[in-house]
Backbone bond lengths (Angstrom), bond angles and torsions (degrees), N, CA, C in turn:
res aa  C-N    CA-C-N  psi(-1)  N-CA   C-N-CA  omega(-1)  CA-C   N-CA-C  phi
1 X - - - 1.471 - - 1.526 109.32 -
2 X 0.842 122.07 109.33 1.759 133.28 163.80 1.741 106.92 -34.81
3 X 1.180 122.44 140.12 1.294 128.25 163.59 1.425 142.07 -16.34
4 X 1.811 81.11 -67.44 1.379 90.32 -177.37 1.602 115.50 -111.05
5 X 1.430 107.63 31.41 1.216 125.53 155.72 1.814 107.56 -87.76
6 X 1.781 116.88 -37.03 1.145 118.30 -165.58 1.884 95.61 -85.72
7 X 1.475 115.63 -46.54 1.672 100.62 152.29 1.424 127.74 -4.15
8 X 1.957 89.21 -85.14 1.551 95.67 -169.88 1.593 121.96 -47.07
9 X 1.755 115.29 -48.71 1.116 97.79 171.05 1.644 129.76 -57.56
10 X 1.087 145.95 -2.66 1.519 160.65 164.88 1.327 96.14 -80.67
11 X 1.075 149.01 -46.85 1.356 122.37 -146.75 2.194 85.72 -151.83
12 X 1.360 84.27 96.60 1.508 106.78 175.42 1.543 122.37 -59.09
13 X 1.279 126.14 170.35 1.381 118.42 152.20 1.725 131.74 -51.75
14 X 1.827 78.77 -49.11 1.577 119.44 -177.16 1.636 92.41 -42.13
15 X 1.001 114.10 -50.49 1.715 116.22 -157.89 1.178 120.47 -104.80
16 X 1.491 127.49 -21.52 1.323 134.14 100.95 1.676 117.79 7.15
17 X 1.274 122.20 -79.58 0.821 130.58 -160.83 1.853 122.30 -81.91
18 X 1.470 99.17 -14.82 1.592 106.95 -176.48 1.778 99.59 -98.66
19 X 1.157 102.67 21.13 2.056 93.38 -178.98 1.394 91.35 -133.39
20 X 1.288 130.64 -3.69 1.673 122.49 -135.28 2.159 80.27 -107.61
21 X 1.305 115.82 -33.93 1.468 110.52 173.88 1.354 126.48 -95.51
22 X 1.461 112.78 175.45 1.650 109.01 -162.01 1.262 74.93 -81.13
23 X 1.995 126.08 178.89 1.303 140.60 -177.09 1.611 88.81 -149.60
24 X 1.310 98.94 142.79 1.714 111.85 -172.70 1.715 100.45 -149.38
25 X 0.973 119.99 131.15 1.679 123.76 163.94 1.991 123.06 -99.96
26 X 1.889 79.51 129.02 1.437 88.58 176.16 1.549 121.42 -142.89
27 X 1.568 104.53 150.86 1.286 100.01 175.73 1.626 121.27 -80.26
28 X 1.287 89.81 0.35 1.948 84.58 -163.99 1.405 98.93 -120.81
29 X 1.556 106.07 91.78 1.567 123.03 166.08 1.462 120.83 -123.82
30 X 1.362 99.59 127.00 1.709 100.08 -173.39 1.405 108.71 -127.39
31 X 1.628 107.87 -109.27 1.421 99.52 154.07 1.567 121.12 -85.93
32 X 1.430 118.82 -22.96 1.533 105.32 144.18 1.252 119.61 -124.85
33 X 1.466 105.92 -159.44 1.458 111.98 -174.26 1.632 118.83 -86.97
34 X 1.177 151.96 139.92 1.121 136.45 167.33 1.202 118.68 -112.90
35 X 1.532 154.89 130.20 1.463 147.09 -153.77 1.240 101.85 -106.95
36 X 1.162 125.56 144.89 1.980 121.58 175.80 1.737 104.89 -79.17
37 X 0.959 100.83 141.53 1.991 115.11 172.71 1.545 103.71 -18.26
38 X 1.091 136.76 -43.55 1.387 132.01 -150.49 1.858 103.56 -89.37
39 X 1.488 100.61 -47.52 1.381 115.85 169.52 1.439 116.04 -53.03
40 X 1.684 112.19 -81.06 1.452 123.96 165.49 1.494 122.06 -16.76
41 X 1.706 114.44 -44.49 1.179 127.15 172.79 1.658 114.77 -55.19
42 X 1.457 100.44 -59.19 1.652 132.37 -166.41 2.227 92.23 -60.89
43 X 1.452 107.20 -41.98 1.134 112.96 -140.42 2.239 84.88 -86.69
44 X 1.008 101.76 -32.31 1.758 110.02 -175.49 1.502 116.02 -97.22
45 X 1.576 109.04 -27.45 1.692 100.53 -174.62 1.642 93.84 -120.20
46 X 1.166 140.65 -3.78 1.762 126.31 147.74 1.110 132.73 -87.47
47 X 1.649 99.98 -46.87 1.479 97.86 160.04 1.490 136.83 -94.14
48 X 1.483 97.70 -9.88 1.641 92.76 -175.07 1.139 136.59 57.55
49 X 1.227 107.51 40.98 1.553 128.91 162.56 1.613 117.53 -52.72
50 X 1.333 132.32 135.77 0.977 125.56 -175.72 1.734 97.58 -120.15
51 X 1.578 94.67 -161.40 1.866 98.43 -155.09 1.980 75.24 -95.98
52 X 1.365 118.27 135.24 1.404 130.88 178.67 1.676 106.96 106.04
53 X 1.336 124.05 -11.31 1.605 111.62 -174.83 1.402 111.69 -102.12
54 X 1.000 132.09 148.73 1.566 152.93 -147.36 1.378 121.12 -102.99
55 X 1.278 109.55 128.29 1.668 102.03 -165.83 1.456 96.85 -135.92
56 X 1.671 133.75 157.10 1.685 107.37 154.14 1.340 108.67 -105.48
57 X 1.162 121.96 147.21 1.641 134.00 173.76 1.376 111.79 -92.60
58 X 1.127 126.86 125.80 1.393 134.36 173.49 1.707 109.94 -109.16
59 X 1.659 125.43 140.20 0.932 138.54 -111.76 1.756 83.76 -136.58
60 X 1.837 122.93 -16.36 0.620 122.78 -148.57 1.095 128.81 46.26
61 X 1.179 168.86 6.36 1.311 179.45 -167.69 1.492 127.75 -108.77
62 X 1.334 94.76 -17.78 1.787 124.63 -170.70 1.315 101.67 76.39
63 X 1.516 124.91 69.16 0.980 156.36 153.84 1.455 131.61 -95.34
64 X 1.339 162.92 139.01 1.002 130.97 166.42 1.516 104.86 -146.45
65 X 1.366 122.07 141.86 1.107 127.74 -178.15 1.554 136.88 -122.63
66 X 1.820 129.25 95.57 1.389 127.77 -155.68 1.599 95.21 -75.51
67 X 1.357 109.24 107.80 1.612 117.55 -177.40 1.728 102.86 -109.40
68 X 1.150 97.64 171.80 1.810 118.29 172.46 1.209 127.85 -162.45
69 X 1.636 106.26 114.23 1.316 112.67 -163.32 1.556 127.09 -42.07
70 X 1.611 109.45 130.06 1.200 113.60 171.25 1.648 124.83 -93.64
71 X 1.606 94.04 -21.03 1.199 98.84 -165.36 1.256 116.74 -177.90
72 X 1.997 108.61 94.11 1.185 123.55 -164.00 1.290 131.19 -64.76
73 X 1.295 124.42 13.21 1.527 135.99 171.71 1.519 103.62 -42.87
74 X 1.727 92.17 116.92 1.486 110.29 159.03 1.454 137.04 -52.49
75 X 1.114 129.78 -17.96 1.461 153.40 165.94 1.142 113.76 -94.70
76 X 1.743 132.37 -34.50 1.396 119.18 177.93 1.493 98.29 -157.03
77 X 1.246 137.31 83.22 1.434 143.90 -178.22 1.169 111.46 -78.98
78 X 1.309 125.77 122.12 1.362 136.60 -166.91 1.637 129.19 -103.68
79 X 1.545 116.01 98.47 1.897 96.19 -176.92 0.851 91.92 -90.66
80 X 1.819 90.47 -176.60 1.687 121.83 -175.27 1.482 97.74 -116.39
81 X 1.208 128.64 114.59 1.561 134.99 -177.47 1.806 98.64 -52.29
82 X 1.357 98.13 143.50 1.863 88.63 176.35 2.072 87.48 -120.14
83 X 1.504 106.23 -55.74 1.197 118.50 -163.10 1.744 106.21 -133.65
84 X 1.664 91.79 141.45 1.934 80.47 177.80 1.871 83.31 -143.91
85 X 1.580 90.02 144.06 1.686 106.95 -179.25 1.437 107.52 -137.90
86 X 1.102 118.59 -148.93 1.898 129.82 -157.17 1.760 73.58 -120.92
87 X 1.594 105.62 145.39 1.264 101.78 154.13 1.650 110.44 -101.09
88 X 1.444 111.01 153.72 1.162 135.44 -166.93 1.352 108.21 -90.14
89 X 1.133 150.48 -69.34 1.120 134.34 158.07 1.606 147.91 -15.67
90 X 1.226 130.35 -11.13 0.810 121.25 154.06 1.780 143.61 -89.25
91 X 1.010 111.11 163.40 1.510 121.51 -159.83 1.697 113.21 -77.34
92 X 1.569 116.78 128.62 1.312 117.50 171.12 1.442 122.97 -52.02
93 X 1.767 105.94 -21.00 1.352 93.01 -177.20 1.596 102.86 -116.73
94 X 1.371 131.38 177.29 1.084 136.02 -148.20 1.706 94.85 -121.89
95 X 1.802 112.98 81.16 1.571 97.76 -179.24 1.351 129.82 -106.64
96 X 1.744 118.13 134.17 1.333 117.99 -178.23 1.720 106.28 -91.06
97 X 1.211 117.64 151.39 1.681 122.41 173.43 1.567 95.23 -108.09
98 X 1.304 127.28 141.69 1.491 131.78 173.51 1.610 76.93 -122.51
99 X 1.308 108.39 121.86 1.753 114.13 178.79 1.230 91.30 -131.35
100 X 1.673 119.43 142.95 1.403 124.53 -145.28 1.852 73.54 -136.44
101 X 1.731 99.61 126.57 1.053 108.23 -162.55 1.724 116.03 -55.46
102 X 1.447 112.27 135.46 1.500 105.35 166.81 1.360 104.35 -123.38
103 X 1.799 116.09 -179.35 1.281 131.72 -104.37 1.717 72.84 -113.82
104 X 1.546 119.68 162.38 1.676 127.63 176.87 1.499 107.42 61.40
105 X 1.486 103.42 -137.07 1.357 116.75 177.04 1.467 114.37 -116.94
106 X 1.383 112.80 44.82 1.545 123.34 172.15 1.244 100.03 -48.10
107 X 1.966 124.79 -74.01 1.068 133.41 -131.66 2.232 92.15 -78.19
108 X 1.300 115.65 -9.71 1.448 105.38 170.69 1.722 114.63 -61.78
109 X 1.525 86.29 -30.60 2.343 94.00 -179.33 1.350 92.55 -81.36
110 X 1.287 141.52 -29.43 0.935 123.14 -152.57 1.736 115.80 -76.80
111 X 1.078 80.88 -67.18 2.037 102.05 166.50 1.886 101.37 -51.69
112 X 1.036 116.34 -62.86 1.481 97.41 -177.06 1.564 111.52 -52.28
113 X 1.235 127.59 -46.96 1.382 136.18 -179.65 1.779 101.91 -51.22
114 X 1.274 105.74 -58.79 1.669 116.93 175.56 1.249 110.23 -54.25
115 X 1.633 127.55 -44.28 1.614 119.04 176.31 1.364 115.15 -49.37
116 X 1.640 110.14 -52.42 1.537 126.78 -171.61 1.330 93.86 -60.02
117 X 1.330 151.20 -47.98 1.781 119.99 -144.74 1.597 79.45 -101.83
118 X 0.953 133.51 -35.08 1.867 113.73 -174.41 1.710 107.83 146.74
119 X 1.328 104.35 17.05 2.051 106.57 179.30 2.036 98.37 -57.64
120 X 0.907 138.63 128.42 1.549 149.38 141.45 1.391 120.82 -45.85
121 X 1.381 113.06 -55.21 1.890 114.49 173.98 1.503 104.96 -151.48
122 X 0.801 107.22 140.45 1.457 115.76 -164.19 2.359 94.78 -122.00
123 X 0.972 100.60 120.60 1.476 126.90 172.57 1.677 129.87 -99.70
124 X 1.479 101.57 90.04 1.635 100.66 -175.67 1.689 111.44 -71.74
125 X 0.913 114.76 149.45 1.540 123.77 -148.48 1.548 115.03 -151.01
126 X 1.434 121.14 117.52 1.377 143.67 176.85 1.006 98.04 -81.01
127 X 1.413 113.70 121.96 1.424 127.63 167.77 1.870 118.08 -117.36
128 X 1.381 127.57 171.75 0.950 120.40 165.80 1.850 119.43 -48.65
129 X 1.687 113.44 -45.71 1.510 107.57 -172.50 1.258 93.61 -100.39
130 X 1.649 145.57 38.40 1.023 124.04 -177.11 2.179 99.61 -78.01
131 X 1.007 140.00 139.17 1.512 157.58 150.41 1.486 100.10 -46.24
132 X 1.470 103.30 -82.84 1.727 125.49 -168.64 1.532 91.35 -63.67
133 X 1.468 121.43 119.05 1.034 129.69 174.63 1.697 113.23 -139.67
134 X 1.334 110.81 72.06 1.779 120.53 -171.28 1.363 116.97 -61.57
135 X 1.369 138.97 115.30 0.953 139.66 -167.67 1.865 107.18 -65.39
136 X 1.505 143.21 158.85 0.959 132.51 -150.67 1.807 112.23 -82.10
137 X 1.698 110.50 6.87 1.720 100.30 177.51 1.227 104.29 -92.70
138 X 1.571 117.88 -42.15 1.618 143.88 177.73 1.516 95.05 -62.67
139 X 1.402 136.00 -50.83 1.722 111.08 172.13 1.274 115.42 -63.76
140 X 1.156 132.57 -34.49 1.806 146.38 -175.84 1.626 94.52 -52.89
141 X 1.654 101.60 -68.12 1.724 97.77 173.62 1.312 120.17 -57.33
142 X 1.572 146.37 -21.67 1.054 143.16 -151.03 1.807 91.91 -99.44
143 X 1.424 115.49 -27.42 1.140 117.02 -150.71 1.807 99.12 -88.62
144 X 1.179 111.84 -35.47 1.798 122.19 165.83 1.474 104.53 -52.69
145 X 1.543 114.51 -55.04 1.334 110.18 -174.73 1.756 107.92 -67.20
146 X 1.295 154.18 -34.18 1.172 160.08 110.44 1.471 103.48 18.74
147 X 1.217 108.70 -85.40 0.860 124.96 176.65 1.791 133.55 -36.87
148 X 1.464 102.41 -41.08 1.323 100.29 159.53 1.920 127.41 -84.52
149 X 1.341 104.23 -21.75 1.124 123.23 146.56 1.422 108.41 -6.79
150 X 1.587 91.54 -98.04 1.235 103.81 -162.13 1.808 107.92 -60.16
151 X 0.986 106.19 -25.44 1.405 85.94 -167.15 1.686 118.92 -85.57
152 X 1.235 99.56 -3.45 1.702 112.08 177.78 2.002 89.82 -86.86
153 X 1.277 115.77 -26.27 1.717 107.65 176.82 1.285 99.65 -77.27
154 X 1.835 144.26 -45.50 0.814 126.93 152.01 1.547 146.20 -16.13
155 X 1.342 97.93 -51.88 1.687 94.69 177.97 1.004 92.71 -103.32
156 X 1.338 147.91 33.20 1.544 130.35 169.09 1.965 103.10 -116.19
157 X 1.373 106.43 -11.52 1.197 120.94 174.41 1.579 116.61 -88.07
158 X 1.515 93.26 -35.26 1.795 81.07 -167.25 1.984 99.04 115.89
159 X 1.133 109.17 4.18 1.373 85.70 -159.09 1.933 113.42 -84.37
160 X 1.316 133.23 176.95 0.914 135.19 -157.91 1.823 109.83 -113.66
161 X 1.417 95.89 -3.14 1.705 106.41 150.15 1.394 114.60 172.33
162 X 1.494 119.04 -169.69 1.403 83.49 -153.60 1.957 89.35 -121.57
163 X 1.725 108.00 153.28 1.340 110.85 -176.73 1.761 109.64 -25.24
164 X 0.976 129.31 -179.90 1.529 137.57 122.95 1.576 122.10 -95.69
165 X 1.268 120.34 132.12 1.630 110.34 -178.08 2.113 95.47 -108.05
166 X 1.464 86.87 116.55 1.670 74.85 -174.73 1.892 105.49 -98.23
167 X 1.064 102.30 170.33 1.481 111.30 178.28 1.105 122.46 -63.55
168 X 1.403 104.45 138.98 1.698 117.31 -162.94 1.853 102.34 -61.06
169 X 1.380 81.26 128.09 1.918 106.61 149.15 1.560 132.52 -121.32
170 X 1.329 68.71 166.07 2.199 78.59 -173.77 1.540 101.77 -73.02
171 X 1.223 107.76 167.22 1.930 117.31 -178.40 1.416 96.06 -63.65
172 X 1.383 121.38 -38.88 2.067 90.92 -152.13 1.840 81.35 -93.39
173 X 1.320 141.09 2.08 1.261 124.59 172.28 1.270 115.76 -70.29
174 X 1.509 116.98 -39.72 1.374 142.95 174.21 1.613 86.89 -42.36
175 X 1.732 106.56 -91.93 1.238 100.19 -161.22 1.670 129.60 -84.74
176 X 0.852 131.24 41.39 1.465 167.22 105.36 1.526 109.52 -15.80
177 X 1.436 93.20 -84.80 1.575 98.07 -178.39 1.529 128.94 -84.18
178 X 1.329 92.67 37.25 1.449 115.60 -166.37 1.912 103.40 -71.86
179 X 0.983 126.78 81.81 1.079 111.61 170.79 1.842 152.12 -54.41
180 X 1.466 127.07 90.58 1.248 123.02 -154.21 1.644 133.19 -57.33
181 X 1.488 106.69 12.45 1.252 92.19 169.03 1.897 105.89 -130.14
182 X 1.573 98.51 22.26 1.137 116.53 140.83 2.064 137.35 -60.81
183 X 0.795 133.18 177.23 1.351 117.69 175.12 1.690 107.45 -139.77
184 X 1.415 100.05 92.42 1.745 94.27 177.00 1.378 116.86 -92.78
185 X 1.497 92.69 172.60 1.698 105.50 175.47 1.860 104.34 -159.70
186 X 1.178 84.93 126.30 1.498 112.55 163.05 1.374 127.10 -99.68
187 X 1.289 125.62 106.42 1.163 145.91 -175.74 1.230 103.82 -58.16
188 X 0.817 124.90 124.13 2.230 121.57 177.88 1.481 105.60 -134.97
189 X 1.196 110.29 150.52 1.645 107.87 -177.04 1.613 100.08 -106.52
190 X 1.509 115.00 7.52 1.118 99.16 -160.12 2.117 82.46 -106.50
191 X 1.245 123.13 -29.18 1.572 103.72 174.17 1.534 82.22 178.18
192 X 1.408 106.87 -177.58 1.160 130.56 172.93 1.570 115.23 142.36
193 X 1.510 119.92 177.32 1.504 143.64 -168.20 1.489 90.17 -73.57
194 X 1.556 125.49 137.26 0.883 128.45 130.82 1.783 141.24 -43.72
195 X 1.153 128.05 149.18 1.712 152.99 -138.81 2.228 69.05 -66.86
196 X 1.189 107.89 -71.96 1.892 127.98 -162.83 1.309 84.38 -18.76
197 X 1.696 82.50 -68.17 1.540 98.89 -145.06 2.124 123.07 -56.29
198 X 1.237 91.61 -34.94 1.265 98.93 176.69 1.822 116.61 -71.13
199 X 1.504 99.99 -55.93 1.621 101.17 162.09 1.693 126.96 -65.43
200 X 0.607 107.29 32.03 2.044 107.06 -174.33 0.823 110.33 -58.18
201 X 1.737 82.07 86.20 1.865 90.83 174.46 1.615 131.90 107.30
202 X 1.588 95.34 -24.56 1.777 107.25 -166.10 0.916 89.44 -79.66
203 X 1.489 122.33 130.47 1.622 136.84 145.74 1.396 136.53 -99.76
204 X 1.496 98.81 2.88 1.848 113.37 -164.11 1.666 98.64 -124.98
205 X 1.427 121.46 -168.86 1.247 133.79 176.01 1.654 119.47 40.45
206 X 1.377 99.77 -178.24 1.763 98.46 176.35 0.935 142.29 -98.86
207 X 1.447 120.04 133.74 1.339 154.38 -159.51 1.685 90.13 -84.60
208 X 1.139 120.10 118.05 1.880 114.12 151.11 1.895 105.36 -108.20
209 X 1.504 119.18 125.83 1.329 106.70 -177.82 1.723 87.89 -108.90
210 X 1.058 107.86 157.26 1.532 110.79 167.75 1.804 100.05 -141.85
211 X 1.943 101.65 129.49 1.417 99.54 -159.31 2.244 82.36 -122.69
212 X 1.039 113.86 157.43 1.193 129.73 -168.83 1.622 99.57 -86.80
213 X 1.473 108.64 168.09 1.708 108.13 167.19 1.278 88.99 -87.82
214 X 1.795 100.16 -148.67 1.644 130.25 -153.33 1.561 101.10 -73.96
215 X 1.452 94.75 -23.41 1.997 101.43 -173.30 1.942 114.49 -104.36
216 X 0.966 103.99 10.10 1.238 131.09 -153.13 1.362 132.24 2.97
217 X 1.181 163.81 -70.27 1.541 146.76 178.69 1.840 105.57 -121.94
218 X 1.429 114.10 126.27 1.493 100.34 167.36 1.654 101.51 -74.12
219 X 1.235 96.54 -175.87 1.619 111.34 -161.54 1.672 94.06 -81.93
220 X 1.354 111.33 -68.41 1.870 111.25 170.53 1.337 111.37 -35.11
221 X 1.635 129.80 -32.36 1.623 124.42 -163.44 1.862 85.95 -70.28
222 X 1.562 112.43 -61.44 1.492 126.63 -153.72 1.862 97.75 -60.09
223 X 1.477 113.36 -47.27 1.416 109.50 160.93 1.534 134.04 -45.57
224 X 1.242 114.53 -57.03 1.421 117.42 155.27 1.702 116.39 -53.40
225 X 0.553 125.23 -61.94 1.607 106.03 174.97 1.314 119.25 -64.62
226 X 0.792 136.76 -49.37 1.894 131.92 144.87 1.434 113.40 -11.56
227 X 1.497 121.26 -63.75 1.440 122.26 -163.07 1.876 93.72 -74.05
228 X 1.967 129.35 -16.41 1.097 125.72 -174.31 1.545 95.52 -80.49
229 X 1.288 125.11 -3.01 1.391 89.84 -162.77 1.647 120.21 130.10
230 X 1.573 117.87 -38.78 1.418 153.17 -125.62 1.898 94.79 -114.61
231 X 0.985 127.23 87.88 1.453 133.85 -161.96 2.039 92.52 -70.67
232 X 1.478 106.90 152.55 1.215 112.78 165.87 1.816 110.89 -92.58
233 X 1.235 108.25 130.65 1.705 107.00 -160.35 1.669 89.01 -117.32
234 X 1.389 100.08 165.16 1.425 106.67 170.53 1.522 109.93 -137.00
235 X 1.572 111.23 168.74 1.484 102.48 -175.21 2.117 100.90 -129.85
236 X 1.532 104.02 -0.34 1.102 96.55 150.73 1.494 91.70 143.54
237 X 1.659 120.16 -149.45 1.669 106.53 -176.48 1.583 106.33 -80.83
238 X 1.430 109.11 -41.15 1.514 115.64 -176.06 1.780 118.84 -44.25
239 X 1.544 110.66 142.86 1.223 108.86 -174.85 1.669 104.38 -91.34
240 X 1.269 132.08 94.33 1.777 131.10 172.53 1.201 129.14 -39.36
241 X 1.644 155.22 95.54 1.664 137.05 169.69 1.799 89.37 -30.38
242 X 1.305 74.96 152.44 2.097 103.12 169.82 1.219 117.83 -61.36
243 X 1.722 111.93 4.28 1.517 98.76 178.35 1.451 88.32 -149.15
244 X 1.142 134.38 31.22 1.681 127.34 130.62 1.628 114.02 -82.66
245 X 1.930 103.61 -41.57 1.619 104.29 -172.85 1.692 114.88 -36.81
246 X 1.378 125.75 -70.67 0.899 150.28 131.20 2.176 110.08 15.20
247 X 0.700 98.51 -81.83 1.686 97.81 173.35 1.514 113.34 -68.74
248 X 1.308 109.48 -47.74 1.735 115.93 174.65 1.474 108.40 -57.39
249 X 1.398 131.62 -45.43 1.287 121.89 178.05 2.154 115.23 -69.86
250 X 1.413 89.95 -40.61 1.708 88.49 -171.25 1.606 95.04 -69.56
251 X 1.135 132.56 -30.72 1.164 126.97 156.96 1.497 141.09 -37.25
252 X 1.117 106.02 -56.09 1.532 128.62 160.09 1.321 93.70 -48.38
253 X 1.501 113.11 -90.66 1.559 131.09 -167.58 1.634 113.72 -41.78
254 X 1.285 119.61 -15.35 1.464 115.76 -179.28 1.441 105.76 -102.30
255 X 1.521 112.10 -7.62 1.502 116.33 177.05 1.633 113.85 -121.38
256 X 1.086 129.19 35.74 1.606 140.13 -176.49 1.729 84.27 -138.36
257 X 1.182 123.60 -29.20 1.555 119.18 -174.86 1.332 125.07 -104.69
258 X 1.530 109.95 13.03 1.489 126.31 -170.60 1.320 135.50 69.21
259 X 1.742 100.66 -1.28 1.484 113.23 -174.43 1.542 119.12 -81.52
260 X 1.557 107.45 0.86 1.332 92.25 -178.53 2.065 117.70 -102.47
């Protein structure tokens, strides 16, 4: 077989064809698509889409829709549905990040990094060593900006909707509401079970990860979540910054579970 005969079979039209357009999410799909003001804007005066060029619309829902512009209005741009399928990208298992606030604008890499491998809601989190400690108007604002974050990593990924970033809590609220037929893991630098060992085998349901700041878990925080339920995990001998842990584990965890 020639090369780029063995290519083509790897890399389809089909797939080809689902990266090759811009991707935008909306709630308002009927018989067509309608884009919200901000998009419509983004979608006619950056890119310059005209009436015939091709975009897919995602439905959020894990929906996806191969549309073509009908109607480039900057305020409300209108496709014409051609094809709608399952989106492919998303993850068998259902994962939350409990990210325990760190210091600057870590937690902006963090969540975008977390949108891309497959995180679901991502939870900023007061911890005992957290530094960055935002008082609750400055997290409210931080949490909109988050929020768009992720969803510009969303359509830049492919994904089939976009995280939720919910409002910051303290550590024992986190694990509090730790739910037990959930499956957590706490990252500890001080020891714990490996990603295998704890998942054996699980490929479905929810994942809660909880990753430490710059100082990472006191010993009472890692105890209290233990007695919830909340396993101490490890990611190997090396010590991680607070915003590699975070990608190195959903990493692991999206590839011990078949999702990657």
């Amino acid at each position: 077989m020639k090369l780029n005969e063995e290519f083509e079979k790897l890399v389809t039209d089909e797939k080809v064809e689902r990266w090759r357009y811009p991707r935008f999410f909306t709630e308002d799909i009927g018989e067509t698509a309608v884009l919200t003001p901000e998009d419509s804007k983004h979608i006619c005066q950056v890119l310059r889409m005209k009436e015939g060029d091709y975009a897919v619309i995602c439905d959020g829902k894990g929906k996806d829709y191969l549309c073509r512009m009908l109607n480039p209005d900057k305020n409300a741009a209108e496709l014409e549905i051609l094809e709608v399928r399952d989106n492919e990208a998303e993850a068998g298992i259902y994962l939350r990040l409990f990210q325990c606030c760190p210091k600057s604008d870590k937690m902006e890499f963090i969540i975008q990094k977390a949108t891309e491998l497959g995180a679901c809601e991502i939870i900023p989190v007061l911890s005992k060593r957290c530094v960055s400690r935002p008082d609750p108007k400055s997290a409210a604002k931080k949490q909109e900006r988050y929020q768009k974050i992720a969803e510009e990593a969303a359509k830049q990924c492919g994904r089939g909707f976009i995280p939720l970033i919910k409002p910051m809590i303290t550590f024992e609220e986190a694990v509090k509401g730790f739910d037990s037929n959930n499956t957590g893991l706490l990252f500890y630098e001080c020891g714990g079970k490996s990603i295998n060992e704890i998942m054996n085998g699980k490929n479905s349901g929810i994942v809660d990860i909880y990753i430490g700041s710059e100082g990472g878990f006191e010993a009472y925080e890692a105890e209290l979540a233990f007695e919830k339920g909340i396993l101490p995990a490890s990611l190997g001998k090396r010590i991680l910054r607070c915003e590699t842990a975070p990608v190195a584990a959903i990493s692991v965890l999206m590839n011990v579970t078949g999702n990657m």
